[in-house]
C-alpha positions in Angstrom: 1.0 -28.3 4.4 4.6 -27.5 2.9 4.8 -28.8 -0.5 6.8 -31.9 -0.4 8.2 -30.9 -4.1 9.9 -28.1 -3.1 13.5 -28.1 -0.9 12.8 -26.4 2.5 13.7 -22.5 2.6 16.2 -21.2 4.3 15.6 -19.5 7.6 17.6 -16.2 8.0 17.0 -15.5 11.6 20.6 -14.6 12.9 23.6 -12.1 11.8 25.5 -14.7 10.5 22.1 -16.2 8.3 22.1 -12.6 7.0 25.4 -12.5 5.9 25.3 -15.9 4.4 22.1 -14.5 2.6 23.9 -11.5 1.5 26.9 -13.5 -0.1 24.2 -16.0 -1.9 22.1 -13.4 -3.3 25.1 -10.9 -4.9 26.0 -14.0 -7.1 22.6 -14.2 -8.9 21.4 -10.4 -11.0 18.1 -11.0 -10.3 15.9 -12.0 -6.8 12.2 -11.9 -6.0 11.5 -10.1 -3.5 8.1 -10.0 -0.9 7.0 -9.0 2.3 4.4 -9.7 5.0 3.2 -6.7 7.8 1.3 -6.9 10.7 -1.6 -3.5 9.8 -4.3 -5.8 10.6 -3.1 -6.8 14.0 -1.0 -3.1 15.3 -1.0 0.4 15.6 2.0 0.7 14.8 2.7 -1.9 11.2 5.8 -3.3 10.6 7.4 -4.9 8.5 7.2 -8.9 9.9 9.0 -11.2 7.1 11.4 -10.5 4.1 10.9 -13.1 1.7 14.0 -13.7 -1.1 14.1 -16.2 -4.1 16.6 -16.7 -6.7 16.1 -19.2 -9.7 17.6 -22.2 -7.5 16.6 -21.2 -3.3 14.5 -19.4 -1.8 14.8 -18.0 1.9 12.6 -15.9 4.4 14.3 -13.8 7.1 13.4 -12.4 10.6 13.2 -8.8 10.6 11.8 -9.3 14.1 14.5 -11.4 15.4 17.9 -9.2 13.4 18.4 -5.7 15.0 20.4 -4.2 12.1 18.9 -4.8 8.5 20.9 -2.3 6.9 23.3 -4.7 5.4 20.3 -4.9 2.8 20.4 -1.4 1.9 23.3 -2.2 -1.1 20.9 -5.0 -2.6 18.1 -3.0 -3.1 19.7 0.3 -4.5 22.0 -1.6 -6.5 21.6 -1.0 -10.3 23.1 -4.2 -11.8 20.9 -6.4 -9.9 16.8 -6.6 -10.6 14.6 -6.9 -7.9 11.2 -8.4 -8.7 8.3 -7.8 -7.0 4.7 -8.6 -7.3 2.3 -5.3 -6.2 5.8 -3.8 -5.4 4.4 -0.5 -4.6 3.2 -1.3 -0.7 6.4 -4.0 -0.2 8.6 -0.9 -1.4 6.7 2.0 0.8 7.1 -0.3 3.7 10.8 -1.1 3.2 11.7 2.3 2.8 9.5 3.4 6.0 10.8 0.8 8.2 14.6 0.8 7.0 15.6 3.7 4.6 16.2 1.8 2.1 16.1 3.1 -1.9 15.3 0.9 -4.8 16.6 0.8 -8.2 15.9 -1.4 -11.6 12.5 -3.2 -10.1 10.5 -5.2 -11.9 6.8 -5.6 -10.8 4.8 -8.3 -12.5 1.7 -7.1 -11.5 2.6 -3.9 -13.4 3.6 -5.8 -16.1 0.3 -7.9 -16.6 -1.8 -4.7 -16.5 0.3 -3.0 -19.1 0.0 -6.6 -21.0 -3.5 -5.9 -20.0 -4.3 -9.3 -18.5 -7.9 -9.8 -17.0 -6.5 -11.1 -13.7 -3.2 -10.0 -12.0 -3.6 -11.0 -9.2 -0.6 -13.2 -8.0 -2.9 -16.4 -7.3 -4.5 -16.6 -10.2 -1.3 -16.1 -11.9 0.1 -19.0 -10.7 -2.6 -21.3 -10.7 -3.3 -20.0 -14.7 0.6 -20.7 -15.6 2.3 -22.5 -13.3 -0.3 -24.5 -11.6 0.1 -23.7 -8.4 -2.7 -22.5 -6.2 -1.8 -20.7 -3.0 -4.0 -21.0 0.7 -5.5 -17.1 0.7 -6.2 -17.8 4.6 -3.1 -16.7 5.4 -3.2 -13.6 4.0 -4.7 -12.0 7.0 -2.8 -14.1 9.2 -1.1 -12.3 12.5 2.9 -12.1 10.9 3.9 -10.5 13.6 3.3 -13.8 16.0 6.3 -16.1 16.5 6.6 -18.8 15.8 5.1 -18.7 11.9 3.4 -21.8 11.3 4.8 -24.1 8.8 1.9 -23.3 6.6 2.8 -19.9 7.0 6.4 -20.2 5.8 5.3 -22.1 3.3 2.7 -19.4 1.6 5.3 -17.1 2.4 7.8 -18.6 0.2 5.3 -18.8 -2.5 5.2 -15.5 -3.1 8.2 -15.6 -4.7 9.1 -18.5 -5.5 8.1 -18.4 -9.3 8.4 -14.7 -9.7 11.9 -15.2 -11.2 10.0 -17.3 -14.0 7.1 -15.0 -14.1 9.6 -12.6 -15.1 11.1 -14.4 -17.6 7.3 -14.7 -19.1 6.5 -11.4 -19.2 9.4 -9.9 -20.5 8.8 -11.9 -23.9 5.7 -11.1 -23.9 6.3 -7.2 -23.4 9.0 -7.4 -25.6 6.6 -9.3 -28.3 3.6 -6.4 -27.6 6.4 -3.4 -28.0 5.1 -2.7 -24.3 8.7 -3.5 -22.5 9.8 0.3 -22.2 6.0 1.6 -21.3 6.4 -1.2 -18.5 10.0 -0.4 -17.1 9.1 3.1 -16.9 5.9 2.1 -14.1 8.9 0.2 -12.7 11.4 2.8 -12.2 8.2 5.3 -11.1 7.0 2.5 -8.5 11.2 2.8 -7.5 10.7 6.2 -6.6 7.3 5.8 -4.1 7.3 7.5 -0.9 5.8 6.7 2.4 3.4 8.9 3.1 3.4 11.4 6.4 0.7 10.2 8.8 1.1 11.7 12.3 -2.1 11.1 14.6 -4.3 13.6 15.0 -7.8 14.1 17.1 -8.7 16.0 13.4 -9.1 12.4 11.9 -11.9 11.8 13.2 -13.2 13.6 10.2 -12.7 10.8 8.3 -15.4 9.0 9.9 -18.5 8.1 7.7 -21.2 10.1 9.0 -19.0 12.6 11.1 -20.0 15.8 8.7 -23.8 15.1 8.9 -23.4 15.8 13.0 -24.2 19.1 14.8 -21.5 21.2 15.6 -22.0 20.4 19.3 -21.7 16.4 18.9 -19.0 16.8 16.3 -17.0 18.0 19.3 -17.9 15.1 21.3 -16.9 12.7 18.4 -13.2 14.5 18.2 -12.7 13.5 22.1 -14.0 9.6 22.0 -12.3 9.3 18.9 -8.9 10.6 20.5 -9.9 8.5 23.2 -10.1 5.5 21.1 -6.5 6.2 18.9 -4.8 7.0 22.6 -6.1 3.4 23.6 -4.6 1.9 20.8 -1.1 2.9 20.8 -1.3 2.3 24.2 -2.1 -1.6 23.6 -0.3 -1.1 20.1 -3.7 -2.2 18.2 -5.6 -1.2 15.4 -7.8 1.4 16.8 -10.7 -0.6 15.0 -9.7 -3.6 17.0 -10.7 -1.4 20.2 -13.4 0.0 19.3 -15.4 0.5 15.6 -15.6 3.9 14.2 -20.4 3.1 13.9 -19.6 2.8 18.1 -18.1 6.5 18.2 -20.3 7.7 15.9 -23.6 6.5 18.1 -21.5 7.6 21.7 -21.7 10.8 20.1 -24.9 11.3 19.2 -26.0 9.9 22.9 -23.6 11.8 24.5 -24.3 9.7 27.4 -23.4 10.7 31.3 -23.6 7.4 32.7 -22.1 4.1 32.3 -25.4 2.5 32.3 -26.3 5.1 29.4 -23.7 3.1 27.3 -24.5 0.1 27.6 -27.4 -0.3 24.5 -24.9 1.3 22.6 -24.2 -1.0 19.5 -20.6 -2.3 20.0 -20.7 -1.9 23.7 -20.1 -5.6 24.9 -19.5 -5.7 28.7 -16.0 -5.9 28.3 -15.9 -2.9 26.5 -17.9 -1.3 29.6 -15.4 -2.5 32.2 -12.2 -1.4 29.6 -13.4 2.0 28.8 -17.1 3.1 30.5 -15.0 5.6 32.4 -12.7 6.2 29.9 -15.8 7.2 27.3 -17.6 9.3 29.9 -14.7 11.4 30.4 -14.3 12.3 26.9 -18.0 12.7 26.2 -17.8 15.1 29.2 -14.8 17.2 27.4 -16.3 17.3 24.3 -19.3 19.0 25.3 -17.3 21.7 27.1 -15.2 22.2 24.1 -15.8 24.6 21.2 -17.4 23.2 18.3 -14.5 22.2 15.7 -13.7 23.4 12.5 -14.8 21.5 9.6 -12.4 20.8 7.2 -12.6 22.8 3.7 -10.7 20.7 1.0 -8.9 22.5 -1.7 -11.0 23.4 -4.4 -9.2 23.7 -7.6 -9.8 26.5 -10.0 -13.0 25.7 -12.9 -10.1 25.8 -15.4 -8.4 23.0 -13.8 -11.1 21.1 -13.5 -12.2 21.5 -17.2 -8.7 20.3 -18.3 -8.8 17.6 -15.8 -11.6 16.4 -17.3 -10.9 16.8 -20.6 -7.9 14.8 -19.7 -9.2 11.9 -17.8 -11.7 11.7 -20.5 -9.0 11.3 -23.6 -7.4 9.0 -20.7 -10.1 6.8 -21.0 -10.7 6.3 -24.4 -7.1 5.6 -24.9 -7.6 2.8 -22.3 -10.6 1.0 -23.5 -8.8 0.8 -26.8 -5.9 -1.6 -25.6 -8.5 -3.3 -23.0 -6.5 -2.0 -20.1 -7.0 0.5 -16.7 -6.7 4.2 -17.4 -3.9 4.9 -15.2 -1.9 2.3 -17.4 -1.7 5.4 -19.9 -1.0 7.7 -17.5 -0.9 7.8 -13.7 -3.7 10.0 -11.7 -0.5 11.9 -10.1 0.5 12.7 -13.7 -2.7 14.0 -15.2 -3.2 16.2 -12.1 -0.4 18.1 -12.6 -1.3 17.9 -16.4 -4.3 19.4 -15.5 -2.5 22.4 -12.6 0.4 23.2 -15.1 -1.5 23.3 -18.5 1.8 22.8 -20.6 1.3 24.1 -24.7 4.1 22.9 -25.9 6.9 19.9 -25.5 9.8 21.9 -23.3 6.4 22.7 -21.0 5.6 18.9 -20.7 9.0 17.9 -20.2 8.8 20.1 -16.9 6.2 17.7 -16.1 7.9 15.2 -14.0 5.0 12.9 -13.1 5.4 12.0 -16.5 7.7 10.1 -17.7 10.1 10.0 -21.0 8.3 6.7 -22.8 4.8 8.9 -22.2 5.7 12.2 -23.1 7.2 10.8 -26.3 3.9 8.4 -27.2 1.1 10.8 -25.7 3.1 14.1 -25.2 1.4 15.2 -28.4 -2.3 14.2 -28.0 -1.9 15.6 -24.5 -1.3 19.1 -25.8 -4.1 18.6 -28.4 -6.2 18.0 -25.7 -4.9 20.7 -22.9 -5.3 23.1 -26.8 -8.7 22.2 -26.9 -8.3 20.9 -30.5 
């Protein structure tokens, strides 16, 4: 249920709610930011809710029901203003996927409680441990891309940033109090500068499957087809492929390679349904794959033994320097950052500083014992 303690949000739904939002939020220099997708429920995600906050309101707008969201674009990218997110780095791949939009001066609290090195960062027990507040987790899977939200729904929504503008607050002493504040708003301004990644489909993903490199070349072919199948189904209906069909179902069609509906029906996954949807479907790409030439497996990049010495050398200096503060490794350096540690083998500091994966605040606390290291000393 809502919590009766708290003033309703506002609903931004319309152009004119936007534009009211717009002119609220540029008055405040800092607003919590959050956002809900639909990955467990389409093919194709997308962004379903914006949540806002500022110290004194807190709204949630409609991406699904505003054509134009661009207006936003100035907020995020604007400088002057801090944008606070919890687990920014998905809320920020997704926003600039969907809209275009850049980011500038973030602040993530999750970020900040694993440089702090907290044992739990995740937002719930966060807010239960400080501001005793504890947050319904069955909505985390809910279907956000369904209209209309349920008022519980709004209501979790809003709670994701509701108290971020205070968590802030928090953890900014306490950075400030650990000397951590700078190694924390340079994960901020590196989380800023996430891209989406390039996913186009492709029958070559079928790869990916567990179990798909132990098969014979001849039902490796057969698994490429039902698994292209299976994708071509889903964005046809716009669901996740494993919502049509699961990847164990594929796997066992190929090593059947059945000719017959009747063959696929004591096929684990097959429910009669299934048979009606997509017997014929099945049988057709069963019958292509074993007319087509076997495919070519994959061969991932092997990197050079030196690389892989100094990788190691480097993940393990990584690691001892994180057990010491009590914190992940990649709070001392990101894996991006000791990979290309590890390809471009700097020896000495203009070489690091060509490193850009590695930012200013590391270079000048670890830029030294990461040349030891890459030395072999």
């Amino acid at each position: 249920m809502p919590d009766p303690d708290l003033p309703p949000p506002a609903l931004i739904a319309t152009p004119s709610d936007l534009t009211a939002l717009l002119h609220d939020l540029e008055k405040t220099p800092v607003v919590a930011v959050d956002t809900e997708s639909n990955s467990l429920f389409a093919y194709w995600e997308q962004v379903c809710l914006i949540q806002f906050s500022t110290p004194n309101a807190d709204y949630l707008l409609d991406p699904l029901a505003l054509p134009d969201l661009s207006a936003l674009g100035p907020l995020f990218a604007n400088p002057r203003q801090q944008k606070i997110f919890h687990a920014a780095e998905y809320d920020v791949i997704c926003l600039k996927r969907d809209y275009g939009f850049e980011f500038a001066n973030l602040f993530d609290t999750m970020a900040a409680a694993r440089t702090l090195g907290l044992p739990q960062v995740g937002l719930g027990p966060i807010l239960e441990a400080r501001f005793g507040v504890k947050t319904n987790k069955k909505h985390q899977r809910a279907n956000w891309g369904h209209r209309p939200l349920s008022p519980e729904q709004l209501d979790y929504a809003r709670l994701d940033t509701r108290h971020l503008c205070a968590l802030k607050d928090q953890f900014t002493a306490e950075l400030s109090a650990a000397g951590r504040l700078e190694e924390a708003q340079e994960e901020f301004a590196r989380l800023a500068q996430v891209r989406p990644a390039e996913t186009t489909p492709s029958p070559e993903g079928f790869w990916q499957i567990s179990g798909a490199r132990d098969l014979p070349p001849s039902q490796a072919a057969v698994l490429r087809e039902v698994y292209w199948y299976r994708e071509q189904q889903a964005q046809r209906l716009n669901h996740p492929p494993f919502k049509v069909m699961g990847e164990q179902t594929l796997l066992e069609i190929a090593q059947r390679c059945p000719r017959r509906a009747d063959d696929l029906r004591d096929v684990a996954g097959m429910t009669p349904a299934q048979l009606r949807r997509h017997a014929a479907g099945l049988l057709k790409a069963v019958q292509r794959g074993l007319a087509a030439p076997p495919p070519q497996r994959p061969q991932a990049p092997v990197d050079p033994d030196e690389v892989r010495e100094r990788y190691d050398l480097l993940r393990q200096w990584r690691k001892q320097r994180a057990q010491g503060r009590a914190v992940e490794s990649d709070v001392i350096v990101p894996r991006e950052a000791l990979r290309e540690l590890a390809l471009r083998a700097p020896q000495t500091m203009e070489e690091l500083c060509q490193v850009t994966s590695l930012g200013p605040w590391r270079r000048k606390m670890y830029g030294a014992e990461i040349l030891k290291v890459l030395a072999g000393k």
